[in-house]
C-alpha positions as CSV (number, residue, x, y, z in Angstrom):
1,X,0.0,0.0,0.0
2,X,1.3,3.5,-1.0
3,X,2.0,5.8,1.8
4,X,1.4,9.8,1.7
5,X,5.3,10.4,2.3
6,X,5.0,14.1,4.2
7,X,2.0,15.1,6.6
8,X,2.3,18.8,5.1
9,X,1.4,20.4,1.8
10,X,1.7,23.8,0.4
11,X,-1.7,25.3,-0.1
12,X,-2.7,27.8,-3.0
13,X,-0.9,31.1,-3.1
14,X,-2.0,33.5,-5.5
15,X,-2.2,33.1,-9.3
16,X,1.3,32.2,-10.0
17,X,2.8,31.7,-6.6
18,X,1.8,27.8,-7.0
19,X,1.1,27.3,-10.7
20,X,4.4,24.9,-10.6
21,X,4.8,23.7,-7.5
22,X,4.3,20.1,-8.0
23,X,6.8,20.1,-10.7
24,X,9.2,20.9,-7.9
25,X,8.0,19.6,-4.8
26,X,5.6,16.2,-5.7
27,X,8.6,13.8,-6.8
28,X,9.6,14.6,-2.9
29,X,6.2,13.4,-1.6
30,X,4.9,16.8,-0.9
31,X,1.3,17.5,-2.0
32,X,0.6,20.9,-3.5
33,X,-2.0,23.0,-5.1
34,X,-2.3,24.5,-8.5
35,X,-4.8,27.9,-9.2
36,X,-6.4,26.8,-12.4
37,X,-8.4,30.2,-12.8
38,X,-6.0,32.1,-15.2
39,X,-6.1,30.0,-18.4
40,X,-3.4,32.5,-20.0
41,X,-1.0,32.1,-17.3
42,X,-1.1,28.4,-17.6
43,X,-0.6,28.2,-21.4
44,X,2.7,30.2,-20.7
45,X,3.9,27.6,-18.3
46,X,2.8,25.0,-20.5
47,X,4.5,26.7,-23.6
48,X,7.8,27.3,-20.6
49,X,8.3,23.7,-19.3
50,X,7.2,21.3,-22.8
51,X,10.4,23.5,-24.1
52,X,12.6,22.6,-20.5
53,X,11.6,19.3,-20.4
54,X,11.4,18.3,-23.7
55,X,7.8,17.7,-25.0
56,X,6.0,18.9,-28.1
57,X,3.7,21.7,-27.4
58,X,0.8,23.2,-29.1
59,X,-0.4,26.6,-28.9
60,X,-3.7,26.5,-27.8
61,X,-5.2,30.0,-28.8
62,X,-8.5,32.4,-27.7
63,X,-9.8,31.4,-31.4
64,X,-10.7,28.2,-30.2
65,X,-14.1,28.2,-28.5
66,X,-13.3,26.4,-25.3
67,X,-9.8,27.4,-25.1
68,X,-10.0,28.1,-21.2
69,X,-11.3,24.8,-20.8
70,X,-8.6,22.9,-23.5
71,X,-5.4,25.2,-21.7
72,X,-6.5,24.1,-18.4
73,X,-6.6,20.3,-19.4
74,X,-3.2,20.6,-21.5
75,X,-1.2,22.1,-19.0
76,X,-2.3,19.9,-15.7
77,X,-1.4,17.1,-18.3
78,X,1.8,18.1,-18.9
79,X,2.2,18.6,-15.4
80,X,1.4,15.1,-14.4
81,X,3.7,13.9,-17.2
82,X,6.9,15.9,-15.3
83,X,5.8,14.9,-12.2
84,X,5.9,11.4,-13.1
85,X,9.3,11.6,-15.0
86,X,10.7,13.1,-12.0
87,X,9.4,10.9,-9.2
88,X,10.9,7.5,-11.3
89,X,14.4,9.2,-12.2
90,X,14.3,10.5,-7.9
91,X,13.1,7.2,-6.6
92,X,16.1,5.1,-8.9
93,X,18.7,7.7,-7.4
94,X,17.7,7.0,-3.6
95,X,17.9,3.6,-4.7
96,X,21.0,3.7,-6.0
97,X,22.9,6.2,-3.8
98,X,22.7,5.9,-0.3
99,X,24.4,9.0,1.0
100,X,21.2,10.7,-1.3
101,X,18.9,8.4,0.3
102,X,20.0,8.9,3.9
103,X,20.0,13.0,3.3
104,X,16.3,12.6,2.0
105,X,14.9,10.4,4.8
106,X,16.4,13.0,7.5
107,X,13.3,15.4,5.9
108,X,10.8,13.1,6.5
109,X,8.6,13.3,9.5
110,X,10.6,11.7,12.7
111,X,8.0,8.9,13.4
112,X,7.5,8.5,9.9
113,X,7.0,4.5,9.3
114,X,8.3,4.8,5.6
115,X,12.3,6.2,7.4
116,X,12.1,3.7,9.5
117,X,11.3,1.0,7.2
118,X,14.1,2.0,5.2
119,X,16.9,2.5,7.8
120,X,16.0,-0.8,9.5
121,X,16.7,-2.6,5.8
122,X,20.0,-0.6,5.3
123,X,20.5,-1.8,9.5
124,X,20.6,-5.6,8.2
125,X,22.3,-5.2,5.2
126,X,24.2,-2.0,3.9
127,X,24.8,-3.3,0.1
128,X,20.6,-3.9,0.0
129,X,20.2,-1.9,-3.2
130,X,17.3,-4.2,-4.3
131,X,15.4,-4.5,-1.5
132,X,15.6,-0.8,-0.9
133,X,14.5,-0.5,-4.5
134,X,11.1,-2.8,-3.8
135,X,10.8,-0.9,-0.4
136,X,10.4,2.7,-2.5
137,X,8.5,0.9,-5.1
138,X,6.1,-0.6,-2.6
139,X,5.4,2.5,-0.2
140,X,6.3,5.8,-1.7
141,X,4.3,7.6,-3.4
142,X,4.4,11.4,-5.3
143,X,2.6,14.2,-3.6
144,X,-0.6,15.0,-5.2
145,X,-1.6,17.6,-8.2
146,X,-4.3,19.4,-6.6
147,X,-5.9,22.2,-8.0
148,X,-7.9,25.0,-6.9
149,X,-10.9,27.2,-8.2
150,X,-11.9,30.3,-6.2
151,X,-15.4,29.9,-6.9
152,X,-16.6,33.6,-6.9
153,X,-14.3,34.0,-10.1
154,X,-17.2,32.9,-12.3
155,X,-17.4,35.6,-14.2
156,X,-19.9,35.1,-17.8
157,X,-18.1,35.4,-20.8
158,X,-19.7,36.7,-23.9
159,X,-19.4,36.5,-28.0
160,X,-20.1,39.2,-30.2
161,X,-22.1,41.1,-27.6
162,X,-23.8,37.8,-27.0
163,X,-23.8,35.6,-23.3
164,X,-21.7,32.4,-23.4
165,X,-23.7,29.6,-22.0
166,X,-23.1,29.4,-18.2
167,X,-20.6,26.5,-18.8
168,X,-18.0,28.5,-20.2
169,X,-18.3,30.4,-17.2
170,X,-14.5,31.7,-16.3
171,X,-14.6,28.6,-13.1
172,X,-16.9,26.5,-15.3
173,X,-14.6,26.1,-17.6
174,X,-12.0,25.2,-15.5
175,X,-13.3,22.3,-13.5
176,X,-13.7,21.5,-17.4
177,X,-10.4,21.3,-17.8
178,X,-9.4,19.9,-14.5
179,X,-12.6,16.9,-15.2
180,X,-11.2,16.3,-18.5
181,X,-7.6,15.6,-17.8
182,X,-5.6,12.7,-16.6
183,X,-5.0,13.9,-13.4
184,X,-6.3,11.5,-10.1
185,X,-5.9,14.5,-7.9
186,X,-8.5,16.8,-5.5
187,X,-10.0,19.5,-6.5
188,X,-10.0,22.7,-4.2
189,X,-13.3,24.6,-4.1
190,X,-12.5,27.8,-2.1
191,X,-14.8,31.3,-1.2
192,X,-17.6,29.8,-0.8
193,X,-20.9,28.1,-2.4
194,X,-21.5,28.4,-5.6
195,X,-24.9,26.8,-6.5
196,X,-24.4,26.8,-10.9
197,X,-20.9,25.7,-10.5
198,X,-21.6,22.9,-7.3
199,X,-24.4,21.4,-9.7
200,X,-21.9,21.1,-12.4
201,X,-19.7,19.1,-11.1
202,X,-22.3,15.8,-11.0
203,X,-21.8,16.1,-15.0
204,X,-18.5,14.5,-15.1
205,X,-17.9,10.8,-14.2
206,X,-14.6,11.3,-12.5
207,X,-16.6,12.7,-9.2
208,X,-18.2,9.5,-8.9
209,X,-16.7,6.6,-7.2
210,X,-16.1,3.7,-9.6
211,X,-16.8,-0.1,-8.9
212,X,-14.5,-0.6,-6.2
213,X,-15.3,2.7,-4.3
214,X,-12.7,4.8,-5.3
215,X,-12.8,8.3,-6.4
216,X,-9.8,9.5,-10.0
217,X,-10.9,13.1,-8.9
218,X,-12.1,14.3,-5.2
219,X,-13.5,17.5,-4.1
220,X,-11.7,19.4,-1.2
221,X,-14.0,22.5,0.3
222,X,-12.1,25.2,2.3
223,X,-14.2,26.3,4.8
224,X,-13.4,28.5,8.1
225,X,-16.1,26.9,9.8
226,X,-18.2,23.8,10.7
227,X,-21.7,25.5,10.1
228,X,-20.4,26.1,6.5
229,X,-18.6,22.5,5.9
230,X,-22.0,20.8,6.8
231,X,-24.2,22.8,4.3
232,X,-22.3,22.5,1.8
233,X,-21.1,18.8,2.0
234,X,-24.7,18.3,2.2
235,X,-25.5,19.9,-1.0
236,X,-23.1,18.6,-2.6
237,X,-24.1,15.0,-1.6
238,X,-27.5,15.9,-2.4
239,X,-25.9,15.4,-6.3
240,X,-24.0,12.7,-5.3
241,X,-20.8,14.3,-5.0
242,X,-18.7,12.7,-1.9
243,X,-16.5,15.5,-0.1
244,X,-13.1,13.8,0.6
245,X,-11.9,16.2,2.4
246,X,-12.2,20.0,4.5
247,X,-9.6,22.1,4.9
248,X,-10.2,24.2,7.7
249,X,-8.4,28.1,7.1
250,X,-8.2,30.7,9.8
251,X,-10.5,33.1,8.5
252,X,-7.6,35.7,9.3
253,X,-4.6,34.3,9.9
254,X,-3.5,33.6,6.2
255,X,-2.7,34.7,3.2
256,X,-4.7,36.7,0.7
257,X,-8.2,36.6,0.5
258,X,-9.3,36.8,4.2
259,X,-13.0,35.4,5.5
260,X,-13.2,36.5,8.8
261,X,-15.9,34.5,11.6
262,X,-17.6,36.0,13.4
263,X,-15.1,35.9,16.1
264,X,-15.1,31.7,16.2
265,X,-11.4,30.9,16.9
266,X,-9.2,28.7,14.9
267,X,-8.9,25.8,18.0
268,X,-12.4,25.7,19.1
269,X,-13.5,25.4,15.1
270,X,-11.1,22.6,15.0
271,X,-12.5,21.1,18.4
272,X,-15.7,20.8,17.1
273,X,-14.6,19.4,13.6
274,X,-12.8,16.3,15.8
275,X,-16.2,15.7,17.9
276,X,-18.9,16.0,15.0
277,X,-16.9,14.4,12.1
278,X,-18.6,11.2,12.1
279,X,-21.7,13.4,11.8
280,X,-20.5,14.8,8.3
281,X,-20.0,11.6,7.1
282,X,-23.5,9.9,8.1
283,X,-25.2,13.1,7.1
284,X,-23.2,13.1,3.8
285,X,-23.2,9.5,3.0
286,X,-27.2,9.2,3.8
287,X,-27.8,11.2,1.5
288,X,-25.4,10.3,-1.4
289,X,-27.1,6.7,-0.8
290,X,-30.5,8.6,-2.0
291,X,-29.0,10.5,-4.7
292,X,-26.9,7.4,-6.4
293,X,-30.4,5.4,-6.0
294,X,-31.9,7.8,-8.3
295,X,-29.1,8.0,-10.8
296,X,-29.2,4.2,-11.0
297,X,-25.9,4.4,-9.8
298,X,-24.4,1.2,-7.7
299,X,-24.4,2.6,-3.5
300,X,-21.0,2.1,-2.1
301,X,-21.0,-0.6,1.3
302,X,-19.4,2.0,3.7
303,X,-18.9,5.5,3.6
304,X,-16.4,7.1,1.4
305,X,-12.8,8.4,3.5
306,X,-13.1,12.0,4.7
307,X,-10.2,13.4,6.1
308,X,-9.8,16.7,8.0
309,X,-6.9,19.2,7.4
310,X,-6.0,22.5,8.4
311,X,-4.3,25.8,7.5
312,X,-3.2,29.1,8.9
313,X,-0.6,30.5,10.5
314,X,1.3,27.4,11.7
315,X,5.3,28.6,12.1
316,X,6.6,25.3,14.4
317,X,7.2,21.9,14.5
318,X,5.4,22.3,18.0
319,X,1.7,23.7,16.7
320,X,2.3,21.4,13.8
321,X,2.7,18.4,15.7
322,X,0.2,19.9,18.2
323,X,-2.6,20.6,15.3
324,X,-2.1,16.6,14.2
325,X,-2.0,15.1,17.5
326,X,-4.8,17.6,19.5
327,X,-7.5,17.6,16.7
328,X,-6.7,14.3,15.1
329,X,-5.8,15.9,11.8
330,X,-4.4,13.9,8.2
331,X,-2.3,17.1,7.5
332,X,-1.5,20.5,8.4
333,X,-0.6,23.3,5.4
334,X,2.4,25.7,5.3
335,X,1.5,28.7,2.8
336,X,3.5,31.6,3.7
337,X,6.8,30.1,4.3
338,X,7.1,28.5,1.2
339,X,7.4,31.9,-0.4
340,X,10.8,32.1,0.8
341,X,12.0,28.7,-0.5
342,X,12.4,29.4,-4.4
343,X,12.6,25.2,-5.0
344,X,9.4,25.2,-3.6
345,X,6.9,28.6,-5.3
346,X,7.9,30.9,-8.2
347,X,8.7,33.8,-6.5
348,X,11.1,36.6,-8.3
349,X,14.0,38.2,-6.1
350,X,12.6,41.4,-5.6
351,X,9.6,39.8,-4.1
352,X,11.3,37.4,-2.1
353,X,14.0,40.0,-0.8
354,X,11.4,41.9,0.5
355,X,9.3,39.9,2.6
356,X,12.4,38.8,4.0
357,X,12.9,42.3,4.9
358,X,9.3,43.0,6.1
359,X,8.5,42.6,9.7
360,X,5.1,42.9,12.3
361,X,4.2,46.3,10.8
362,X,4.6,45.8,7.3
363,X,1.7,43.0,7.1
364,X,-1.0,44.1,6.5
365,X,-5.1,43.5,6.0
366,X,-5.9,45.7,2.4
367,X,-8.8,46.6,0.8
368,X,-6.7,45.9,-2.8
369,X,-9.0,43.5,-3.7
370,X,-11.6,44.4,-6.6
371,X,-13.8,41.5,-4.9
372,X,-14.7,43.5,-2.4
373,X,-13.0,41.1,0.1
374,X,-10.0,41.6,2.6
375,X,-6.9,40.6,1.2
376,X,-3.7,39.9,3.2
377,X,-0.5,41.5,1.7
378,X,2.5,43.4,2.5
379,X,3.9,46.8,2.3
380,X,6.7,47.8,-0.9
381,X,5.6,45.9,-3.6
382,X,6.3,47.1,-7.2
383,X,2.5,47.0,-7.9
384,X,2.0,49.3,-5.0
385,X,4.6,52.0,-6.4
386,X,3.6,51.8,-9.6
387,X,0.0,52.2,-8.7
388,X,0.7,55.5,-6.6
389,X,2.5,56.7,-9.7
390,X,-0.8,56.5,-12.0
391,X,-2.9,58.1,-8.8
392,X,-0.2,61.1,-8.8
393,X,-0.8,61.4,-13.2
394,X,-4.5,61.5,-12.7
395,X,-4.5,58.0,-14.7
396,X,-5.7,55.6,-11.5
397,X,-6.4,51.9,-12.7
398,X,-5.6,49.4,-14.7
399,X,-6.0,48.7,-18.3
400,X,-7.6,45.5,-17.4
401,X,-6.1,42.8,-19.9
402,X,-7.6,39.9,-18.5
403,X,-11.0,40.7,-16.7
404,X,-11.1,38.0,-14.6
405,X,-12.4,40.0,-11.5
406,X,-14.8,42.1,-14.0
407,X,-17.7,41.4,-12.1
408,X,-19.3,44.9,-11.5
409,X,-21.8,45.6,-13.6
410,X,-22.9,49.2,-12.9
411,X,-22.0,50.5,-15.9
412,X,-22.2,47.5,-18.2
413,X,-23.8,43.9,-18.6
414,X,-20.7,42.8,-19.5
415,X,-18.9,43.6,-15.9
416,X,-16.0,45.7,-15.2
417,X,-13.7,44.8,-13.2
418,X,-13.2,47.9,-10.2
419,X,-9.2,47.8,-10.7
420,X,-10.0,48.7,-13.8
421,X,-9.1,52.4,-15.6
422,X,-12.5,52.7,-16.7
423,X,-14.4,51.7,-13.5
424,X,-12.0,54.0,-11.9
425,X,-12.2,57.5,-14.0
426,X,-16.3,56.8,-14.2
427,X,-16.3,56.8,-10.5
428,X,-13.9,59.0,-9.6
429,X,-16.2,61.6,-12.6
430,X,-19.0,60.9,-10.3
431,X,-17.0,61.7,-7.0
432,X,-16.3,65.3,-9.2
433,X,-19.8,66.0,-9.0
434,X,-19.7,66.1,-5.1
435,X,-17.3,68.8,-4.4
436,X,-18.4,71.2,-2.3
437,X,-21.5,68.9,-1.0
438,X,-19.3,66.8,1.3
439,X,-16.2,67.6,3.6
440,X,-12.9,68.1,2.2
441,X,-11.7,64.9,3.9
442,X,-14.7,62.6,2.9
443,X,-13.8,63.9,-0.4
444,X,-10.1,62.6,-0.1
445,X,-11.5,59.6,1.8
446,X,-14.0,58.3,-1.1
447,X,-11.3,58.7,-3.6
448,X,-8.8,56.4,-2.0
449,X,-11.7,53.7,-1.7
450,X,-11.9,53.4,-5.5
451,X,-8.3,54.3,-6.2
452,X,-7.1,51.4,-4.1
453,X,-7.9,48.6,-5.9
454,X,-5.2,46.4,-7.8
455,X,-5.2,44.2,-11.0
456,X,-4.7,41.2,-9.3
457,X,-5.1,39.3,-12.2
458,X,-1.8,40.4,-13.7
459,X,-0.1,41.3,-10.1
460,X,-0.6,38.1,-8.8
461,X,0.7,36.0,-12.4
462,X,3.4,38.2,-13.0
463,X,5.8,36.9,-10.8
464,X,6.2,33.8,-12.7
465,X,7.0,35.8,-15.7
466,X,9.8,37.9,-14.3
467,X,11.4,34.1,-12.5
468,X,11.5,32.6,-15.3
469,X,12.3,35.4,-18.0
470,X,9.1,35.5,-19.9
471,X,8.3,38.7,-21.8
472,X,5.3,40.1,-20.0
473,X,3.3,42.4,-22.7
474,X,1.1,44.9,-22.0
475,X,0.7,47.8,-19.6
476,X,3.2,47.8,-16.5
477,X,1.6,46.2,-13.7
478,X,4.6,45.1,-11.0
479,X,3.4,42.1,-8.9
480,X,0.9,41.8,-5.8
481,X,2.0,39.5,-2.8
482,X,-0.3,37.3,-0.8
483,X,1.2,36.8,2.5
484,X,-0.1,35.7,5.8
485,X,1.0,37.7,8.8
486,X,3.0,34.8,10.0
487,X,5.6,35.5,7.7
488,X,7.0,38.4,9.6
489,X,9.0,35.5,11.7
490,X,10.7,34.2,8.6
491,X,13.0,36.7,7.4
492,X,15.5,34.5,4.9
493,X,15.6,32.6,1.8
494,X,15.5,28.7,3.1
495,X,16.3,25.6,0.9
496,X,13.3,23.0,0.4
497,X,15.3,20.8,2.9
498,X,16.0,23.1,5.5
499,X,11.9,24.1,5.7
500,X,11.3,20.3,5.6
501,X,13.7,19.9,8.4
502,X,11.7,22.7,9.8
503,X,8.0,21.4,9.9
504,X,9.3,18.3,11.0
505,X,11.4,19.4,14.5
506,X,14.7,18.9,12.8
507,X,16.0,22.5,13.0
508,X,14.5,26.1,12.9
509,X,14.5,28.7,10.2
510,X,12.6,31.2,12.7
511,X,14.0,34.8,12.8
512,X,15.3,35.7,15.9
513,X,12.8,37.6,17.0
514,X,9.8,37.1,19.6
515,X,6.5,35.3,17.7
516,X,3.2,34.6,19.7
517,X,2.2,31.1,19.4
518,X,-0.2,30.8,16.3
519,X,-3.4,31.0,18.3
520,X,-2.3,34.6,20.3
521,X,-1.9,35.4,16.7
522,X,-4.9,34.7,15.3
523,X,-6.5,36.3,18.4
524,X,-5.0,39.5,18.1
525,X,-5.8,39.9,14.7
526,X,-9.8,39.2,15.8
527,X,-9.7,41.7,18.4
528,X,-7.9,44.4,15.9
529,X,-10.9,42.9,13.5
530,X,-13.4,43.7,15.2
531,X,-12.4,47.4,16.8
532,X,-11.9,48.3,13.4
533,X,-15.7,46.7,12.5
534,X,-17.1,49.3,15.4
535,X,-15.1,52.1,14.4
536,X,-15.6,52.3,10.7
537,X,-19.4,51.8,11.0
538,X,-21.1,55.1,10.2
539,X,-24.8,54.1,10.8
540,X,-25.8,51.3,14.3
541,X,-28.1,49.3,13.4
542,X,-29.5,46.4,15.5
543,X,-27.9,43.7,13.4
544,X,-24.4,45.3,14.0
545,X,-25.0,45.5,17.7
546,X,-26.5,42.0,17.3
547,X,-23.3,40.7,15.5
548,X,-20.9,42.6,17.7
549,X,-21.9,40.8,20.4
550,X,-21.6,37.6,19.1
551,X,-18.4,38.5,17.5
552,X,-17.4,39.4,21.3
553,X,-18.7,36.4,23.0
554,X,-17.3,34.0,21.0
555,X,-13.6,35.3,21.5
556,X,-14.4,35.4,25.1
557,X,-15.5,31.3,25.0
558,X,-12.4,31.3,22.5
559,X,-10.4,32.3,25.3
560,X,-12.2,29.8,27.9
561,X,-11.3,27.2,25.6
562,X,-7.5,28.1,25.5
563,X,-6.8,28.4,28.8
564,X,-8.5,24.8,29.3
565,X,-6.7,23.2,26.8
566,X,-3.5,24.6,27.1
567,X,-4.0,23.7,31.1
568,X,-3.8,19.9,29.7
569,X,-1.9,19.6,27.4
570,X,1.8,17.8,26.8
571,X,2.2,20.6,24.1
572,X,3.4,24.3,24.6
573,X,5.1,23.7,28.5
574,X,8.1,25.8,27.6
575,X,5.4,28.8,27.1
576,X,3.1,28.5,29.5
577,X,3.3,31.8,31.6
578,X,3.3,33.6,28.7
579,X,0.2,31.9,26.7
580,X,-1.2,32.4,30.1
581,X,-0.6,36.1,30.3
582,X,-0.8,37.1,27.1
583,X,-5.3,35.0,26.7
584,X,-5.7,37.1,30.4
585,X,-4.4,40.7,28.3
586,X,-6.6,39.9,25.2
587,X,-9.6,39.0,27.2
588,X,-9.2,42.3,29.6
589,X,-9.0,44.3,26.2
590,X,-12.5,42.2,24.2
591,X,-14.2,42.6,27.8
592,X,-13.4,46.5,27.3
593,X,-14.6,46.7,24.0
594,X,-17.6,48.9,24.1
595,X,-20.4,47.7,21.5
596,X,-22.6,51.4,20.5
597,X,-26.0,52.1,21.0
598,X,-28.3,52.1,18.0
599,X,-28.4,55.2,15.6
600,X,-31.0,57.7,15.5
601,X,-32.9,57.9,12.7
């Protein structure tokens, strides 16, 4: 039986941050995830590594009338061919070489069964190049292809003037592409339900399990809660779609895109995942059982596997071991870090250089995003300078070359996307017309709400343009970053060794600097959340003062929870006094946060 060789994997990052990773990391065992959103980004890469590695390529061009769909499928497929070429040619030099062997299993996880399988054969005989050979054949296995679709980047595409049927749909198309190809891989469904696109997935056999129960292509949902995992698994199920795994995300502690709770806590979200899973999976199977009775389709003996996994803000081997052991996890994911470790994400070196730099202050919760959606990212990037440079010409926005995100439709059926030039000078036309009716500093304030938002879709691709040397064409853009917070304590470039060694309690790559354990982090960031909630809000109404004290009591159960847990367990001794101190200052400061009274009308 093949054995998953790492209980880590790198997550999504951005556009481009990721589109490669398993060609560098999954011959090592680490799974990884793939954006499969921005089809013109991928037939680059595809173009970039047939050439490097030596297989034909076809241009697969926008005059082809599922071209999204065809890009996505040729690339992933080229992917899996690399991957494979590279896990045989690693697995025969491991074999072959020991001192290459014997550095490789010193990354692995230190209880890993696979190690010590491997170092009790070499034990008994030193010259066992055979039996080491059938060992590897016989357990390892290459980290998995995943891919992810941010399902709110569904944007309808249109002809002539003329709507595209829903199917070729921006993330229609491709889970298309992803259903189509050879991969046997999970698919990553992030942001949130999406009804048109959830139904669509029941169309392609791959989703279902086959004869013997097994599944070529699986859905993952990232969710930041348990509320959300069950409703959706549930509709999902309702089409007979089996959901093989959650991710669980800190709704702040991450990078980009941020989905706060409303003030529910990374540990007691994952408490409540360990004690109700079985519930997912009777609720889930029941009602698969219904579905694949109506479908004719043969019911499966015993529930499909669900597995549990978690992401956000993780920096030690201690909360990765303790997220494993505590909630019962199959594998914790390291984001961030990996943007430091150039065998592991395609990062450029101005990029890299400086969120090595950056520190505490330089992180920072944006409003850059033209989805309307808080987005994690860091001070200095060349997309921020550049952008100030168009503000101070009185030419704000972007040209908008790819229109993912043009999803506003104020000013046309079509969408525009609000990074956009046009969006931008029709609202900044509109803000014109206002002088003199509004203060001086609302003025100023308004106009840095629609100037703020970035092209994403280019900032967040380009950086696997400039690592890799290929001509980027069109207006200047620079690159958007995507970091969590958590980077701040990792301040150099580390080798894909070293920050395997790292996860697994080898060594440290930690700056020398003082970081809070991952849950004071997430904490703080939820208080800071929701101060900045009361403060901004112009108008009280009684939902606000409804969800402000929610938001309030949960962090305060949040904190109940800590102090329990921490109280018991084996984990964290060493920083005891100081987890103590530091959930008694954060609870004096929610308990002092003063929710408003309701506005006058």
């Amino acid at each position: 039986m093949k054995h998953q060789l790492q209980n880590f994997y790198i997550p999504v990052m951005g556009l481009a941050y990721t589109i490669d990773s398993p060609i560098r990391v999954a011959h090592l065992g680490v799974n990884s995830v793939i954006s499969i959103i921005d089809d013109e980004l991928m037939e680059k890469m595809n173009s970039f590594y047939s050439k490097k590695f030596h297989f034909p390529y076809t241009e697969i061009t926008t005059k082809i009338q599922d071209y999204r769909a065809e890009r996505t499928k040729s690339y992933l497929n080229l992917v899996s061919k690399i991957v494979e070429q590279k896990y045989h040619d690693f697995c025969a030099e491991i074999a072959e070489n020991k001192e290459h062997l014997l550095i490789f299993l010193e990354t692995l996880p230190q209880a890993s069964t696979i190690k010590n399988g491997i170092k009790e054969i070499i034990s008994k005989n030193s010259d066992s190049f055979d039996q080491v050979k059938n060992y590897i054949s016989q357990y390892f296995n290459p980290g998995s292809i995943d891919v992810n679709i941010m399902t709110k980047v569904d944007k309808t595409n249109y002809k002539k003037g003329e709507a595209l049927a829903p199917v070729f749909n921006d993330a229609h198309a491709a889970l298309r592409g992803f259903a189509e190809s050879e991969l046997n891989s999970s698919l990553v469904l992030s942001a949130g339900m999406n009804p048109s696109l959830y139904n669509y997935i029941s169309e392609f056999k791959d989703f279902f399990p086959d004869k013997n129960g097994l599944l070529k292509k699986k859905i993952i949902l990232k969710v930041s809660d348990f509320r959300s995992a069950l409703i959706q698994g549930n509709y999902l199920a309702k089409k007979g779609i089996w959901v093989s795994e959650y991710r669980i995300e800190s709704g702040l502690n991450c990078g980009g895109h941020a989905f706060a709770t409303d003030g529910l806590l990374l540990g007691p979200i994952m408490e409540e995942f360990k004690i109700r899973k079985e519930e997912l999976i009777t609720s889930m199977h029941q009602l698969m059982i219904t579905a694949f009775s109506q479908k004719g389709i043969p019911v499966p003996n015993q529930p499909l596997d669900l597995k549990i996994t978690v992401q956000g803000g993780v920096g030690t081997a201690e909360e990765h071991q303790f997220l494993l052991q505590n909630y019962t996890v199959d594998a914790v994911g390291w984001g961030s870090p990996f943007l430091l470790v150039p065998e592991a994400t395609s990062t450029d070196e101005t990029t890299r250089k400086l969120l090595m730099k950056a520190s505490e202050k330089d992180f920072y919760r944006s409003a850059i995003s033209p989805l309307g959606v808080p987005f994690n990212t860091v001070k200095g990037t060349t997309n921020e300078e550049i952008k100030k440079h168009r503000i101070a010409k009185n030419k704000a926005g972007s040209s908008c070359p790819k229109k993912l995100l043009a999803l506003n439709t104020d000013y046309a059926k079509e969408g525009i996307c609000t990074a956009s030039r046009k969006h931008q000078q029709l609202k900044l036309q509109e803000l014109e017309n206002q002088k003199g009716t509004i203060s001086l500093a609302k003025w100023k304030e308004k106009e840095a709400e629609i100037t703020v938002k970035s092209c994403l879709c280019v900032g967040l691709a380009n950086t696997a343009y400039l690592e890799n040397d290929i001509e980027i064409k069109g207006e200047k853009q620079g690159v958007v970053i995507c970091p969590g917070p958590n980077l701040a304590y990792f301040d150099k470039e580390v080798s894909l060794r070293e920050m395997t060694r790292h996860i697994n309690g080898y060594e440290s790559v930690l700056a020398k600097v003082y970081r809070p354990n991952m849950f004071i982090n997430e904490l703080q960031l939820y208080v800071d959340y929701l101060k900045e909630e009361i403060e901004k809000t112009m108008e009280v109404t009684k939902k606000n003062i409804k969800k402000w004290q929610s938001f309030k009591a949960n962090m305060l159960d949040g904190i109940a929870y800590y102090n329990s847990t921490f109280d018991q367990t084996a984990f964290f001794k060493s920083e005891k006094n100081i987890l103590n101190r530091e959930l008694f200052y954060y609870q004096e400061q929610i308990e002092r946060i003063e929710i408003p009274v309701e506005s006058n009308n």
